[in-house]
C-alpha positions as CSV (number, residue, x, y, z in Angstrom):
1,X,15.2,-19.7,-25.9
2,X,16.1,-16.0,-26.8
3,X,18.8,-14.3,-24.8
4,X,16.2,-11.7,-23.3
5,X,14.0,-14.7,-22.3
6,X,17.2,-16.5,-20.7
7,X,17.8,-13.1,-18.6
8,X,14.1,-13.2,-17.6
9,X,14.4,-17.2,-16.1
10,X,17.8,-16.1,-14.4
11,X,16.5,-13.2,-12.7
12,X,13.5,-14.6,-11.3
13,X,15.4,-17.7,-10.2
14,X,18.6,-16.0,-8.5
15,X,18.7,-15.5,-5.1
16,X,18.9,-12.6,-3.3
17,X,21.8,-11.2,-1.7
18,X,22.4,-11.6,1.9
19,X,22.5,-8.6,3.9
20,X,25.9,-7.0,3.6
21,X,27.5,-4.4,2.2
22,X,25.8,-2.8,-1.3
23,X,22.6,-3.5,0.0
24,X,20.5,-0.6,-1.1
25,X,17.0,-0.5,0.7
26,X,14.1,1.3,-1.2
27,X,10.3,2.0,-0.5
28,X,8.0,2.4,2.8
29,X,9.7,0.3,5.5
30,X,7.1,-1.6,7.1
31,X,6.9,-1.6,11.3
32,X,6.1,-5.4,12.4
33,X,5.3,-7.3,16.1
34,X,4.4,-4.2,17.5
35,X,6.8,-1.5,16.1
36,X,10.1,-4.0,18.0
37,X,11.2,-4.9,14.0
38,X,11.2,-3.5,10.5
39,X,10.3,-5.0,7.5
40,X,11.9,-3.8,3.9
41,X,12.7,-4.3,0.6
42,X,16.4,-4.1,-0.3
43,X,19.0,-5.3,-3.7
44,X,22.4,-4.8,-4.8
45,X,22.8,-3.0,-7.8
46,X,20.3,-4.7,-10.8
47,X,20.1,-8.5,-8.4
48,X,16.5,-9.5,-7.5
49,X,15.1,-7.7,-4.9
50,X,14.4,-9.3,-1.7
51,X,12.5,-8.9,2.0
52,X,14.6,-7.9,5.0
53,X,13.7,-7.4,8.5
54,X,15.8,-5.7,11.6
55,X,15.2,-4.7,15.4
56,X,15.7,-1.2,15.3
57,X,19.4,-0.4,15.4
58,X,20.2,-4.3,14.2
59,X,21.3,-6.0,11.1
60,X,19.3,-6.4,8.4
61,X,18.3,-10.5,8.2
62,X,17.3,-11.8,4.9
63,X,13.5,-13.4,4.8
64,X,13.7,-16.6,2.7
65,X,11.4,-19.3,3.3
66,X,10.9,-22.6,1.7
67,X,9.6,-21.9,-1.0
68,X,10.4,-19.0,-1.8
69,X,7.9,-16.1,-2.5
70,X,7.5,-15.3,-6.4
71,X,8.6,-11.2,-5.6
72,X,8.3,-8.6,-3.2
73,X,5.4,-7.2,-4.7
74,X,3.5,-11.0,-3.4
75,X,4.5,-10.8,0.1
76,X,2.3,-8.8,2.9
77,X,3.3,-8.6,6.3
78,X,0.6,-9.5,8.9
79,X,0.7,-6.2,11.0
80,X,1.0,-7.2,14.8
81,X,2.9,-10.1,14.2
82,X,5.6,-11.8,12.8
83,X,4.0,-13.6,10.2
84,X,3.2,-13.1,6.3
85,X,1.3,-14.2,3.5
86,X,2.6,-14.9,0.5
87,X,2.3,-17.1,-3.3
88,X,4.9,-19.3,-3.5
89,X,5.1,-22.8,-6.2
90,X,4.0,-25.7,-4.7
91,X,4.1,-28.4,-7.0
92,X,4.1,-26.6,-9.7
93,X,0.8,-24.9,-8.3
94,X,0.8,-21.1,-7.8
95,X,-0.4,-21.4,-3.8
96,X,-1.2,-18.8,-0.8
97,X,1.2,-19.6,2.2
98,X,1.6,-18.1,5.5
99,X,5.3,-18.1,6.9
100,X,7.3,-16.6,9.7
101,X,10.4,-14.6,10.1
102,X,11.6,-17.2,12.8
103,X,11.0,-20.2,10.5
104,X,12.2,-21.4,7.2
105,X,9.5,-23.6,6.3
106,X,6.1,-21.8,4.9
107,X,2.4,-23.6,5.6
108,X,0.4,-23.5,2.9
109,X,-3.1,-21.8,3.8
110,X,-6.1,-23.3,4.3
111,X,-8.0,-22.2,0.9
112,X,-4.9,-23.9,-1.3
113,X,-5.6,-22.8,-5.2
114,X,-4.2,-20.9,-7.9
115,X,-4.2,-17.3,-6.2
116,X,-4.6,-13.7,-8.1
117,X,-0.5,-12.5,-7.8
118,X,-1.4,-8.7,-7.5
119,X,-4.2,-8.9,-4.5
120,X,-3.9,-9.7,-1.0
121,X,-3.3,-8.5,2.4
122,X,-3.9,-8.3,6.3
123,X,-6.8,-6.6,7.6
124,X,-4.9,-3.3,9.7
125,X,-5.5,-5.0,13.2
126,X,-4.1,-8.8,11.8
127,X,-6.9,-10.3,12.3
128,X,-8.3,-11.4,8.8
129,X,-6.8,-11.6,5.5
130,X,-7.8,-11.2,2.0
131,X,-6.9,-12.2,-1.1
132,X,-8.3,-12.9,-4.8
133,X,-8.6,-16.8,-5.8
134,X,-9.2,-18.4,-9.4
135,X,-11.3,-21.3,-9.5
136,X,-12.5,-23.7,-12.0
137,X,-12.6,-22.1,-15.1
138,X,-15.5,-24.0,-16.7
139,X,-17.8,-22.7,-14.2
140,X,-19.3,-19.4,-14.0
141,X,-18.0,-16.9,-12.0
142,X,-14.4,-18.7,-11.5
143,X,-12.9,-16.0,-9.8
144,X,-13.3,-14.6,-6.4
145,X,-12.3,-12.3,-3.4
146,X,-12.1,-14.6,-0.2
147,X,-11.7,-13.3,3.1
148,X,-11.3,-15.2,6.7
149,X,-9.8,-15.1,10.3
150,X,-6.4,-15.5,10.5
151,X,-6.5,-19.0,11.0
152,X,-9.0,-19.7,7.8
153,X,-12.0,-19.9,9.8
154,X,-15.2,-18.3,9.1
155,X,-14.3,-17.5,5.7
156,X,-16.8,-15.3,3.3
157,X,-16.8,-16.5,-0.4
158,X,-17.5,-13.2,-3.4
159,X,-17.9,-14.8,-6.6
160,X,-17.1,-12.4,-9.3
161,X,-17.1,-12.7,-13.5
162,X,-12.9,-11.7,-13.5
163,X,-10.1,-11.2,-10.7
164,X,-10.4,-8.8,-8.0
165,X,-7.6,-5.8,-8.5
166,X,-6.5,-3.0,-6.1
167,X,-7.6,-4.5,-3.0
168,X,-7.9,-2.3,0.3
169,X,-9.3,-3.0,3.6
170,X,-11.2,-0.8,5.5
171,X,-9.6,-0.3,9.2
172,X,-12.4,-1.7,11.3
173,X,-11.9,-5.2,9.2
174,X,-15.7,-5.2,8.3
175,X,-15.8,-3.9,4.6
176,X,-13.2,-4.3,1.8
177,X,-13.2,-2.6,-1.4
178,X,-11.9,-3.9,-4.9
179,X,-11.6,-2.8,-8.5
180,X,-13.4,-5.8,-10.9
181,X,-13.6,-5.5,-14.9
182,X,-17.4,-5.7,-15.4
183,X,-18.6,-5.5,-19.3
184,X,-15.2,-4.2,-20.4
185,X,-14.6,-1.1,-17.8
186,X,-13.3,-1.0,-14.3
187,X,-16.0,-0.8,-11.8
188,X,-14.9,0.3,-7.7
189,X,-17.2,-2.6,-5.4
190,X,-17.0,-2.1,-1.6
191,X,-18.1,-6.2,0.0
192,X,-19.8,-6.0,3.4
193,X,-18.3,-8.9,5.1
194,X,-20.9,-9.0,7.4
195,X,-23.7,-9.4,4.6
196,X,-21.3,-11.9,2.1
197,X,-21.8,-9.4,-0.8
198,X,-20.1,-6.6,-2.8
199,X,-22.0,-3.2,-3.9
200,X,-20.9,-1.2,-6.4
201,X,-19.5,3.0,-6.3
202,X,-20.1,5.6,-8.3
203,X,-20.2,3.3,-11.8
204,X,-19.8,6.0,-13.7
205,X,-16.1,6.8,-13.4
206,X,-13.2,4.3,-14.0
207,X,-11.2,4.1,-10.6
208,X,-7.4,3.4,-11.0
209,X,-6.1,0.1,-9.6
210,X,-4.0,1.0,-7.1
211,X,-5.9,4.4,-5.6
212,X,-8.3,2.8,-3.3
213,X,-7.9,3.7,0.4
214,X,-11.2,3.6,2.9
215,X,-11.0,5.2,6.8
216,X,-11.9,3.8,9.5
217,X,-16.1,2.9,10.0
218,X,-15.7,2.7,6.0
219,X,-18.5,5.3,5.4
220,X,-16.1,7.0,3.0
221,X,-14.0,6.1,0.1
222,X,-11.1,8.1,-1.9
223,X,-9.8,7.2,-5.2
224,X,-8.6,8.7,-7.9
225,X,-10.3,7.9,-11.3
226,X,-11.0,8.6,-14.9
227,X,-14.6,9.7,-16.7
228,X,-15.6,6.8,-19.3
229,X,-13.9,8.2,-22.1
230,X,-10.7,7.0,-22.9
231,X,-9.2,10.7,-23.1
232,X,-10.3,11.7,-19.5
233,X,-7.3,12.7,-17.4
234,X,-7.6,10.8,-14.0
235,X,-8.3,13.3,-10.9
236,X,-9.3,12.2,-7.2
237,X,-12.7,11.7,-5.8
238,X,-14.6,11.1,-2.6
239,X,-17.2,9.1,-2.2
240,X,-19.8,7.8,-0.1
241,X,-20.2,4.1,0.5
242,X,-23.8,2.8,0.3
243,X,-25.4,6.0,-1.0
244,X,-26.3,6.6,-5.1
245,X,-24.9,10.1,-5.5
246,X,-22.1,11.7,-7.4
247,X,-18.3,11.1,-5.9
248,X,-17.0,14.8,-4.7
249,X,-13.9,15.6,-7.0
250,X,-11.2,17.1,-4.7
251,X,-10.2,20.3,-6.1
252,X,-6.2,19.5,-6.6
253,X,-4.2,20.8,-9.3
254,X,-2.5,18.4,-11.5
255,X,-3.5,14.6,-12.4
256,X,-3.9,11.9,-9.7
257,X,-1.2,9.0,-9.7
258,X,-1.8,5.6,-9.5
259,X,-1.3,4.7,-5.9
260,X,-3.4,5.6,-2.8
261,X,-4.1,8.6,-0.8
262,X,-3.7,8.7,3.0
263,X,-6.4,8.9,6.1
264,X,-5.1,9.9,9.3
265,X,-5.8,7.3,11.5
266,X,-8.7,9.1,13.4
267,X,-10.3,9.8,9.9
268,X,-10.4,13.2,10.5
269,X,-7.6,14.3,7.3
270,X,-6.9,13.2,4.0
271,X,-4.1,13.8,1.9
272,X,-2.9,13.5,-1.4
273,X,-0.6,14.5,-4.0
274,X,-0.9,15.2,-8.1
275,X,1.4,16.2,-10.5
276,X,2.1,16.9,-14.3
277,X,0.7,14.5,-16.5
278,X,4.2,12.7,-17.8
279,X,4.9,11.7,-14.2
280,X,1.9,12.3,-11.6
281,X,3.9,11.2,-8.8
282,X,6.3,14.2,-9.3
283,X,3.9,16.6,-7.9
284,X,2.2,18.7,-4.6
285,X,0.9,17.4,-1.7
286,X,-2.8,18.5,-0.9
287,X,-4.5,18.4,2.8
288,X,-8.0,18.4,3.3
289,X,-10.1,18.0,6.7
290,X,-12.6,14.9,6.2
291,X,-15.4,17.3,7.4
292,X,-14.4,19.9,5.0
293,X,-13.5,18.4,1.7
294,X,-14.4,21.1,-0.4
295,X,-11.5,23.3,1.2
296,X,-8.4,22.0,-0.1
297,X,-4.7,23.7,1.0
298,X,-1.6,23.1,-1.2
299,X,1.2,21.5,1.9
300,X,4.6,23.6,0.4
301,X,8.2,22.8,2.1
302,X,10.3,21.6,-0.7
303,X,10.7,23.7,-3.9
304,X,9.9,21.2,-6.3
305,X,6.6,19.4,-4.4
306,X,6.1,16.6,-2.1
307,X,4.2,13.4,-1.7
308,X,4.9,10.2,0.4
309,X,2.4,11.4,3.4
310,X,2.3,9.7,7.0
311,X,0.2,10.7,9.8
312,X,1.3,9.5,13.1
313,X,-1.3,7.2,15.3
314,X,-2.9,10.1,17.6
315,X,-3.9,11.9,14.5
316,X,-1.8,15.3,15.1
317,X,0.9,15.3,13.0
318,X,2.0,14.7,9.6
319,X,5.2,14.0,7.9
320,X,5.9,14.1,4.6
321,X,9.0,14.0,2.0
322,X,9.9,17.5,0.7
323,X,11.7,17.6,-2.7
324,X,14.1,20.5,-3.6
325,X,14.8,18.7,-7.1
326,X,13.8,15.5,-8.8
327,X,17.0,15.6,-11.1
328,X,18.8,14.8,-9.2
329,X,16.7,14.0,-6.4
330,X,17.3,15.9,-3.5
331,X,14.7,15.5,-0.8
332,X,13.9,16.6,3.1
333,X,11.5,15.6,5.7
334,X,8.8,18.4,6.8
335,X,6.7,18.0,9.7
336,X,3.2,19.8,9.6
337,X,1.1,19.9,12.9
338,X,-2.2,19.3,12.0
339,X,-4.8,22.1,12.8
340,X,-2.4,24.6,12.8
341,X,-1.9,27.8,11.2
342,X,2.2,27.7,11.2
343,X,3.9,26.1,8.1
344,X,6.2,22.8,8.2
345,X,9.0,22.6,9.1
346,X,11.6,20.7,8.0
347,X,13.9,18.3,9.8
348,X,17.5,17.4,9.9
349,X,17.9,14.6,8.8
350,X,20.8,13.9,6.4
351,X,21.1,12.1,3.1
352,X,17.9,13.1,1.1
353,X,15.6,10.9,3.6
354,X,12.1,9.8,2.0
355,X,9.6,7.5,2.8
356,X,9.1,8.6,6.8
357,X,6.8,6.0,8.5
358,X,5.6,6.0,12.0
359,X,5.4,3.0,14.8
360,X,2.4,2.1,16.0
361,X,3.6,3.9,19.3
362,X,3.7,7.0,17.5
363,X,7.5,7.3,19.5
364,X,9.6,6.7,16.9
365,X,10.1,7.1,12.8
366,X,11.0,5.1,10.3
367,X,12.7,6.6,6.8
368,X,15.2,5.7,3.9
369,X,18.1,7.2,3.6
370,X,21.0,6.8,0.7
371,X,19.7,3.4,0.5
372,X,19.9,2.7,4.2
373,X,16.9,2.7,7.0
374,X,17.3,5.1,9.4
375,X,15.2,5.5,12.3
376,X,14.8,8.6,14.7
377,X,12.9,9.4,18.2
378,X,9.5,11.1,17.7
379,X,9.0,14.2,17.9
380,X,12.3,15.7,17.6
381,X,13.7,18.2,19.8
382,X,12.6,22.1,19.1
């Protein structure tokens, strides 16, 4: 075995640090059983990252159950609850489990079978879950997308020619929508669960993995995608579920990122962000009113761009992360009122704070701060 391969088995079989000191905490912190806890992902220094959860104020507790989920990126939290899905090995067999933060042991779920690592996840009110399956390879359509109640029942079955990718619920739990590799190109597929099938969107643009995000009633999807030339630059679109007409391209400067856009949670906004080509994440956030898509704004606060939207659950604010300089990276949080004419303004909080997220109670938020979670009451004081 080479040395590089060596570093590879001993990274992906060390275990993660316990909480302590040098734990760094990075990405969206994720509110769980009803906004009382926080889940995140944290390391120290170059170790394998891990899952952590906290009351607000607490320690953070490591999340290690038996066995032990393959990476971060394969765990997703069930909403309301305390539990999560996950792939784990179980004899030697790539398998869906469901485990709890208040248990060690995870169950494996009811459809046991070699599952699709990069797809899966909760419905937004916990009370279904998704996730791609691969089946017997010697028949056709081996893969799938298979969706069910929480507790496995009343399950509806997509067969499909390759694996489901970039996998987003809408937030009504009634339609999903998935990327599949039909004939050689990526083609967007929104599955009715009520109907046990899949229709496809717009085929003639090439929708990025990871872009997908529906609102709630799932009339509407957003996505950013390329033409079906392999030199088309990827930009956003809107389209409209069920209906054969062209996908509205959201005037935004700059080239669309892999990684989805936002809906405010009354469907009522969308936003966005683009950037230069070399690094599309580094860019501007854009705002646009659902009923008005054609009228895009430009959100400015920091003076090199901002991204990392979050609306909070009544719909009338948004939050975002303001950057003053990606090199280093020096970053604020603004807060934009939406439907207003006055600009953002931007909060104090200390230590280049990004990734804000609100509770489901709308009371308090969630953000990262020099690698620590900090969380504040909502809205702050004038």
């Amino acid at each position: 075995m080479t040395a590089a391969a060596c570093l590879a088995v001993l990274l992906l079989t060390a275990d993660p640090a316990p909480a302590g000191a040098g734990l760094e905490v990075y990405g969206r912190p994720t509110w769980i059983e009803g906004g009382q806890r926080l889940a995140v992902t944290a390391r120290v220094g170059t170790a394998v990252p891990a899952w952590y959860t906290t009351a607000v104020g607490g320690q953070l507790e490591l999340v290690k159950p038996r066995p032990m989920y393959e990476s971060v990126d394969n765990l997703w939290w069930r909403p309301n609850g305390d539990r999560f899905a996950y792939v784990g090995q179980v004899s030697n067999v790539r398998t869906l489990l469901v485990g709890r933060r208040d248990a060690v042991d995870g169950v494996p779920f009811a459809v046991v079978g070699n599952i699709r690592p990069t797809v899966g996840g909760w419905s937004a009110d916990g009370s279904h879950l998704a996730f791609g399956l691969i089946g017997d390879r010697t028949v056709p359509k081996p893969f799938s997308l298979f969706s069910c109640e929480e507790d496995g029942a009343h399950g509806v079955h997509v067969p499909m020619n390759s694996p489901p990718l970039g996998m987003t619920w809408e937030p009504g739990a009634q339609r999903i929508a998935f990327i599949n590799h039909d004939a050689g190109r990526s083609v967007l597929y929104v599955c009715m669960l009520s109907q046990g099938m899949a229709v496809t969107v717009n085929s003639y643009l090439r929708p990025l993995p990871h872009s997908l995000a529906m609102p709630a009633g799932g009339a509407l999807i957003a996505f950013a995608a390329t033409g079906l030339h392999d030199d088309d630059d990827p930009h956003w679109f809107v389209a409209l579920v069920g209906v054969r007409q062209p996908a509205q391209k959201l005037d935004s400067q700059g080239y669309a990122p892999d990684q989805p856009p936002v809906w405010s949670p009354d469907s009522q906004w969308l936003a966005w962000t683009a950037g230069p080509r070399s690094d599309p994440e580094q860019g501007n956030l854009f705002l646009a009113a659902t009923t008005e898509l054609a009228k895009v704004t430009r959100v400015v606060a920091g003076r090199a761009g901002a991204g990392q939207p979050a609306f909070s659950p009544d719909g009338h604010d948004l939050v975002f992360t303001a950057y003053d300089s990606w090199q280093p990276r020096t970053a604020r949080l603004a807060w934009l009122k939406l439907g207003r004419p006055e600009p953002p303004r931007l909060l104090t909080v200390p230590d280049n704070p990004e990734w804000p997220t609100f509770a489901p109670d709308g009371r308090r938020l969630a953000c990262v701060a020099a690698g620590q979670l900090k969380v504040i009451d909502w809205p702050p004081p004038e």
